[in-house]
N, C-alpha and C positions, 0 to 999 in steps of 0.2 A: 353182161353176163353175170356179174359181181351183184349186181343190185338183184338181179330176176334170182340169184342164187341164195342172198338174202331175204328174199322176200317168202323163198319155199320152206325156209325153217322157221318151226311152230312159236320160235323165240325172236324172230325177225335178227338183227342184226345191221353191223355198222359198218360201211364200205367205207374205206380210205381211200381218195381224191389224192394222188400225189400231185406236188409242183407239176404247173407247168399250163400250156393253152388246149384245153379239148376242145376239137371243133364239131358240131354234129348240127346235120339237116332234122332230124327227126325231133319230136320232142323229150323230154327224157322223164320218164315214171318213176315215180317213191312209192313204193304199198305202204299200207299200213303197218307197222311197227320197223319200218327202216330207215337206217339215218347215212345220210350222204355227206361224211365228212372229208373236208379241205384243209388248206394247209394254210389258210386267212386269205388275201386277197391283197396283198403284197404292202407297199409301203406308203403310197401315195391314195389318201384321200378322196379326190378330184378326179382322180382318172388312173385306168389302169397300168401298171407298170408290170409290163410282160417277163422282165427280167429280175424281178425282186423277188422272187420264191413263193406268191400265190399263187392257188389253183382256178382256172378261168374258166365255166362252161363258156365256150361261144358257138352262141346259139347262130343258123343259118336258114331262116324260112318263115313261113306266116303264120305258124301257129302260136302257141305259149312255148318259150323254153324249156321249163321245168315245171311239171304236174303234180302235186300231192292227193293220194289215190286215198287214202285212208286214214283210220287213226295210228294218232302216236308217229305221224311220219316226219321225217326232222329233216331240213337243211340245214348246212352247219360249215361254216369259216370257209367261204369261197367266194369267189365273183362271177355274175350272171351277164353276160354282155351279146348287146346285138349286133353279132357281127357283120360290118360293112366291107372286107377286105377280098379280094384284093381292087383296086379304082375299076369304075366301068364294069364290074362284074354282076351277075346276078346277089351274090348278097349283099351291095350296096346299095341296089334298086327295091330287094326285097326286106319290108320293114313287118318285122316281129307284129305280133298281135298281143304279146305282153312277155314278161318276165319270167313271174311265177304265178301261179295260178291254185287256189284251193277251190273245188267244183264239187258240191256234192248235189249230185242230178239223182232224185228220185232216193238221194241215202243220206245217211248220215256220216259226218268226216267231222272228230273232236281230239281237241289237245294236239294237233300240228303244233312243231316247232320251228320256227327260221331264226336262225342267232347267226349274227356278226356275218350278215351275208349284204355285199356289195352289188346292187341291180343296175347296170349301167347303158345308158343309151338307149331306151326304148321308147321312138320318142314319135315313134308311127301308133302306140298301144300304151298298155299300164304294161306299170314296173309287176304292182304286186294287186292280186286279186283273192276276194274272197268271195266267192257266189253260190248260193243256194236256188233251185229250183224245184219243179213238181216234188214237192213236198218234202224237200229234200232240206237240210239242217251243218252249218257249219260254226261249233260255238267250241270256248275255250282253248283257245289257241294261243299262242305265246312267241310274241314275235318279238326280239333282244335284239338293239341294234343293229337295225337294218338300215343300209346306206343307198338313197334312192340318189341317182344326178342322171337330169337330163330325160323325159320323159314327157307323153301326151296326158296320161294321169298317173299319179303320183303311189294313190294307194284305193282302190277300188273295191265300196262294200256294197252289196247288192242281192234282194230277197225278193224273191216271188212272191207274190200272195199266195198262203200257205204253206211256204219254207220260212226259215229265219236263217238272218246271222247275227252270232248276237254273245255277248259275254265274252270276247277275244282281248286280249293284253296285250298294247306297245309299248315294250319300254325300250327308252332312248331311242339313237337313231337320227335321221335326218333327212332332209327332201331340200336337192338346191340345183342350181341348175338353171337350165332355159328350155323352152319349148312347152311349156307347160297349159294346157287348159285350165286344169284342178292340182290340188297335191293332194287333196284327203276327199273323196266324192262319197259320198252314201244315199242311198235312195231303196225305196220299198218297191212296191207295196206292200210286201212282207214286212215280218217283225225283223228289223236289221237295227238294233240299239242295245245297247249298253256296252256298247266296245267303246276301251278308255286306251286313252293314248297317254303317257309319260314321261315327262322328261324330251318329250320331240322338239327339235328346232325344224320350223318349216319355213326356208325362206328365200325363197327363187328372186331373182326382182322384180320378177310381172308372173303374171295368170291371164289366160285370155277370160276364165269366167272367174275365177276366184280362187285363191289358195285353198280355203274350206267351204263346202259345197253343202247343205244337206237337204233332203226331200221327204216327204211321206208321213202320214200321221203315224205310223208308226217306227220311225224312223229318229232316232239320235245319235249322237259321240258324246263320249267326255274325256276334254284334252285339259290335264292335270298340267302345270306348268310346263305349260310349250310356250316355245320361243316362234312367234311369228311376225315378219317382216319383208315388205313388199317394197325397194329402193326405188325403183325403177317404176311404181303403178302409182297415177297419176291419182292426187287429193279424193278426187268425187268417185272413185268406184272402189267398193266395196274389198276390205282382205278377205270376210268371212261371209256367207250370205246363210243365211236359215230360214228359207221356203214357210209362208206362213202355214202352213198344213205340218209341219214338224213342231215341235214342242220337249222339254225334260231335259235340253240340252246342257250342258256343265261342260265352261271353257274357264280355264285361269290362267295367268303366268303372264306375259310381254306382249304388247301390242307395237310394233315399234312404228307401222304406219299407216295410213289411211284408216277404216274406221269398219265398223260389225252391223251386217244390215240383218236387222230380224226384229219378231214381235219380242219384243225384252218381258213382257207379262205375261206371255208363253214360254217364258226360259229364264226366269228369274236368278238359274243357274251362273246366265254368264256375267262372268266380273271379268271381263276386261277393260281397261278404261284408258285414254291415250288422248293427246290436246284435240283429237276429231271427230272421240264416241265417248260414251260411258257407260256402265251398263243400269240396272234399273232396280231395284230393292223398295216391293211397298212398303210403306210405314208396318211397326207389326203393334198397330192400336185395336184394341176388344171391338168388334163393331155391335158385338151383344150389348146393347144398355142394361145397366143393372145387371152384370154378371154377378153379382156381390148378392142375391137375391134379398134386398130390403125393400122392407114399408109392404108388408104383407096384410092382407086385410079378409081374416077370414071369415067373418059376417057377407062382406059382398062378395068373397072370391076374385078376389082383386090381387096381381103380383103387377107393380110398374114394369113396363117393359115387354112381358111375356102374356101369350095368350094362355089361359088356364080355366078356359072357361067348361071344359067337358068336367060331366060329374062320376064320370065312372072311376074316379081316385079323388080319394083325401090325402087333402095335403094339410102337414104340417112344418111350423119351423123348429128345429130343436136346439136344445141351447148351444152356448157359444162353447161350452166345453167339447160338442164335437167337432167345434171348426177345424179344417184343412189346411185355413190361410188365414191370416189375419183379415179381421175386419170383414169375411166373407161368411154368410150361412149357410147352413147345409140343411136343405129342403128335403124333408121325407112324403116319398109318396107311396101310400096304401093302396095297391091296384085291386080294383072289385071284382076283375076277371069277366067283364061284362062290356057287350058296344065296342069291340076290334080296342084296336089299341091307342089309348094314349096320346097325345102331340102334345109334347113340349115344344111351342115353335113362337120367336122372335114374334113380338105384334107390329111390326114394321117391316117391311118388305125392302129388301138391302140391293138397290138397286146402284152399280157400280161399274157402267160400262167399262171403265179405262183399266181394271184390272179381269183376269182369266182363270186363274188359279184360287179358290178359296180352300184355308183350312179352318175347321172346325170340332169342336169337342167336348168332352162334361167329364172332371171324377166322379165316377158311378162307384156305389157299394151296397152288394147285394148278395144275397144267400140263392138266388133263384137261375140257374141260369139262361142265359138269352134275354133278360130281364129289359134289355137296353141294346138299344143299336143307333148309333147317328144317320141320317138317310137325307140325299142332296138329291137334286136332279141337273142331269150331266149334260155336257156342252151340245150332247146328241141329241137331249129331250128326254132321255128314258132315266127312272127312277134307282140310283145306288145307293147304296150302305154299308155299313161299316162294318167289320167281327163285332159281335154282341160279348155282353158282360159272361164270365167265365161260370157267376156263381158261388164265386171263394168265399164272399162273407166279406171281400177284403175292397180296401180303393182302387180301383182299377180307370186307368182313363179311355174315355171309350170315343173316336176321333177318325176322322179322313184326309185328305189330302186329294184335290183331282181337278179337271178344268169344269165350272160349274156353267149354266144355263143363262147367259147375261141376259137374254131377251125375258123370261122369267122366272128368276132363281128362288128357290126352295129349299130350306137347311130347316132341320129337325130333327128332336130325338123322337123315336117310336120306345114304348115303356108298355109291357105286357107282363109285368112282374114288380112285386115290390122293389124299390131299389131307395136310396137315397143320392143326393147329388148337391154338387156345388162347384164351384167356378166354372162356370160356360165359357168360351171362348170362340170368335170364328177374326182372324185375320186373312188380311189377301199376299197369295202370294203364294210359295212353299217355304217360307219358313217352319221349324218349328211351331207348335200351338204355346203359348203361356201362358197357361191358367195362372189365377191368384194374380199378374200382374196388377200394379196399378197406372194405370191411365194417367197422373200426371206426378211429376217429380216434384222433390224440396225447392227444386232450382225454380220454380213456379212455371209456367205457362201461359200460352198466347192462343188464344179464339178468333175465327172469323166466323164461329156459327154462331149458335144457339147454345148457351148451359143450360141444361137440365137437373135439376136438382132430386133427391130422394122427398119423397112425402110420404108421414105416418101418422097414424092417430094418435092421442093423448090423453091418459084419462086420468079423474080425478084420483086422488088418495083415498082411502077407504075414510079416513077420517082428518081433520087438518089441512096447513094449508099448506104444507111443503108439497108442493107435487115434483114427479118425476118423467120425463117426455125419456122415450127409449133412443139411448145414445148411437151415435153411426148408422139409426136407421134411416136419417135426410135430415133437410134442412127444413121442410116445413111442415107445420105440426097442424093438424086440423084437431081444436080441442072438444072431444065427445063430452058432453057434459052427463050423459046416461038418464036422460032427464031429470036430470037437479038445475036448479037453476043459485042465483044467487051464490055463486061460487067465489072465493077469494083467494089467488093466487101468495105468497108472502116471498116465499123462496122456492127457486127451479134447479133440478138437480142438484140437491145439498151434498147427498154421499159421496165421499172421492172417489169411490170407480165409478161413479155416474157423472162426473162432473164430465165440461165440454171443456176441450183446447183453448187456453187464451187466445183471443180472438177470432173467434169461430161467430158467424152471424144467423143467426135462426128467426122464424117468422110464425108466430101462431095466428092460426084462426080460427076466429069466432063464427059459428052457425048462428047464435043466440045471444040473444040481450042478458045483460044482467051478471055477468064475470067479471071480478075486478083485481084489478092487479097494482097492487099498492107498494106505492114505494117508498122505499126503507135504503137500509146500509145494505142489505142483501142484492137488491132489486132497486138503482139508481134511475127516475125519469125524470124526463126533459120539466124544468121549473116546479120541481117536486110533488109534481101531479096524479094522483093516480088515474091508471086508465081502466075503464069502464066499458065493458064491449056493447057493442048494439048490434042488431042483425048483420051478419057479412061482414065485419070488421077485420083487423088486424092489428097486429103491434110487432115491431121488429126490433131485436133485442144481439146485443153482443155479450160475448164473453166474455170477462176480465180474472184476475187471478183469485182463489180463494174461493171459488164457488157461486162469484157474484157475478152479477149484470148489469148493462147500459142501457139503454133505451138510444136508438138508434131514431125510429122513425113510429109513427103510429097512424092507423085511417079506422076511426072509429066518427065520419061523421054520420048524424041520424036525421031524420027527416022535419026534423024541426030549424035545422038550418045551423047549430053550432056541434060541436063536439062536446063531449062529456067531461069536465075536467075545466083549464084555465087559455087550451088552445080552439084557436077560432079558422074559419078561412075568409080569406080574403081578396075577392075577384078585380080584373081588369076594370077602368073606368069605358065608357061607351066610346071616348073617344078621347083622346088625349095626354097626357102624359102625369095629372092630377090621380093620385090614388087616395080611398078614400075604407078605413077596415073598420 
């Protein structure tokens, strides 16, 4: 009558629970905006203590104990028990169907409270339940140390297709006990994710299916340092199990045994790690080659790396005083507003089965907006994209995050507006994106592929024989002679902001006969030779201090059978071990 009296005033109100055991067959209803306060739930932990001055619904019959009807309905400092008493009675043989219960069928039910409430013995049903159906919605709720022991499931989240549950807050709390299938179940097909748990210790000795459960593509938890530990569940079956059709899940804190069964590259979230599991973090390496956008070649329309071959945008590069990053260019492109839009897209197809998650992205800067948008195609097969550029004028990074298409993946920017851009990024995973990183540290690096180098062209000086090859644009230099011939190299990058790092190794080439590269105190070669190009040639040259160079290696042989200069080659004999140069 206290609660139905509270429930009739426009301001709801707050029933006082005194000490003591209420026993009731019926369920008992919370409307919305009423709070059912108790006196806590006595002094013992583990089990109730009827004489210690908590207040104890005990519940008697098959349905839920306690019902939360609406918003804003709060349980508050009491204990929920299913009661068995007295031996051989009907409510020893009649076991609950659960504890408490949040049901919103056909409505919406938000910001429910359960604080410092004790669920005990309900071990025929769940302790605690959140369920949404026919289109019905139960988010933001706030559940404060709630003490589950002793139950069939622990804590029960579950969405219709077309309801959700979703955005709900556990802080602290505990689930321990025996009898347990689950301690924390979740499952869709509804939206029933982003409920985060805190601070929970979940740790029974056994589960018959697993302490944490989850199901459904739309479906995750995130348990913020929980304590979980399985004493009693034997090595090979799983604490945690994540249904490969779930995904976004985020677990951290104590693993204390057995081990996390799930797609770890569908959940990159979880770190928990324990001598049985670990969890899985991809490398966060560019898989963009040439994010750094060098060795630009605007005569052929050429960018290493990227395809750029549509001509409805000119591109240019502009100088390094508007870089972003060091060492990286910022690509300007003039859209002609003509032929649909633009593709800035990888010219290698990044095919990656063993990860699910790719992020990717561009600083975009642009006056236009929509100008830019990133566009993937998704695990489904159907075509996403990202917010587009604002417009501001300003750098804005323009970026996704989502499970990509491993049988044929797709990442792209779409560009329908002038924009400019630089550092590209796409790593696997959810990590953050890191534009501007670079790819390998001081501490140097280890390869089992392929290096690829940058390539630029190289052109002569206007007059003289200092020439200058464009620094950080690569390692190998194709020398455009613009058709002159008879060209003479003396010194390569003289200027000191042109100069290269001591010991940096670079490789020209020759198209053409007739370039000679003489050496000096500048420009040091092998037996003080100079070299002479012939068709297709090369020379490979290092850095040293002061502006000067080595002569590393040279292939300038020509079709007459020696090289140009004082070097010769010198082949195998037909058969034996006599060589003869």
């Amino acid at each position: 009558a206290a609660i139905d009296s509270a429930a009739a005033s426009e301001s709801g109100g707050t029933v006082i629970l005194p000490a003591g055991v209420f026993r009731t067959h019926e369920p008992l209803h919370i409307p919305g905006g009423v709070t059912l306060q108790g006196q806590g739930y006595g002094s013992s932990p583990l089990a109730i203590q009827f004489d210690a001055g908590g207040s104890t619904i005990a519940y008697c019959g098959p349905d839920y104990a306690v019902k939360l009807t609406g918003h804003a309905a709060s349980l508050r400092d009491l204990a929920v028990y299913d009661w068995p008493y007295p031996a051989e009675s009907y409510c020893e043989n009649t076991q609950a169907a659960g504890g408490v219960l949040v049901e919103a069928d056909a409505t919406l039910i938000e910001s429910v409270i359960v604080s410092n409430v004790f669920i005990y013995y309900f071990v025929g049903g769940t302790a605690l339940s959140l369920v949404a159906k026919n289109n019905g919605g139960v988010p933001f709720g706030n559940y404060q140390n709630v003490r589950i022991r002793h139950a069939k499931t622990g804590i029960y989240l579950s969405a219709e297709e077309g309801s959700f549950v979703n955005t709900n807050s556990f802080l602290g709390g505990g689930i321990s006990g025996g009898g347990f299938e689950s301690c924390v179940y979740a499952e869709g097909p509804g939206a029933c994710n982003d409920n985060k748990f805190y601070g929970m210790s979940i740790e029974p000795p056994d589960t018959d299916i697993s302490h944490v459960y989850v199901t459904g593509s739309k479906t995750n938890i995130k348990l913020h340092d929980v304590r979980l530990e399985a004493t009693g569940k034997s090595l090979d079956r799983p604490i945690v199990i994540i249904d490969d059709s779930s995904y976004g899940n985020v677990m951290n804190g104590i693993l204390g045994h057995t081990h996390v069964q799930a797609d770890l590259n569908r959940n990159p979230g979880i770190d928990l790690m324990s001598q049985k599991s670990v969890s899985l973090d991809p490398a966060p390496v560019n898989q963009f080659w040439n994010g750094a956008f060098k060795g630009w070649d605007s005569v052929n329309r050429i960018l290493p790396g990227w395809n750029v071959g549509q001509t409805n945008t000119d591109i240019t590069i502009l100088d390094s005083s508007e870089a972003l990053f060091p060492d990286h260019n910022v690509m300007s492109l003039d859209y002609k507003n003509w032929g649909g839009a633009f593709k800035l897209q990888s010219d290698k197809t990044l095919l990656t089965p063993g990860h699910d998650f790719a992020t990717f992205g561009v600083y975009a800067r642009s006056s236009v907006q929509g100008s830019i948008t990133a566009v993937m195609r998704y695990t489904s097969g159907s075509i996403i994209s990202s917010a587009s550029h604002s417009g501001s004028g300003k750098w804005e990074f323009i970026g996704m995050s989502a499970l990509y298409d491993k049988d044929s993946p797709y990442f792209y920017f779409s560009i329908v507006g002038d924009v400019d851009l630089t550092a590209p990024t796409l790593t696997f995973g959810q990590s953050p994106a890191t534009p501007g990183a670079s790819l390998m540290s001081s501490s140097g690096a280890r390869m089992s592929g392929t290096l690829t180098t940058g390539v630029a062209p190289c052109t002569p000086p206007s007059s003289g024989y200092y020439w200058t090859c464009p620094k950080n644009e690569g390692n190998i230099f194709f020398l455009d002679m613009q058709g002159g011939t008879d060209q003479t190299i003396i010194r390569l990058n003289q200027p000191t902001a042109d100069r290269f790092d001591s010991g940096t190794v670079i490789t020209l080439m020759f198209t053409d006969a007739g370039t000679r590269v003489r050496h000096s105190g500048y420009i040091k070669l092998k037996n003080s030779a100079d070299f002479v190009s012939v068709p297709f040639s090369s020379i490979t040259l290092m850095a040293d201090t002061g502006g000067t160079w080595k002569e590393v290696s040279r292939n300038n042989y020509d079709a007459s059978g020696t090289h140009t200069g004082s070097v010769a080659i010198c082949f195998p004999p037909t058969s034996g071990y006599y060589w003869t140069c």
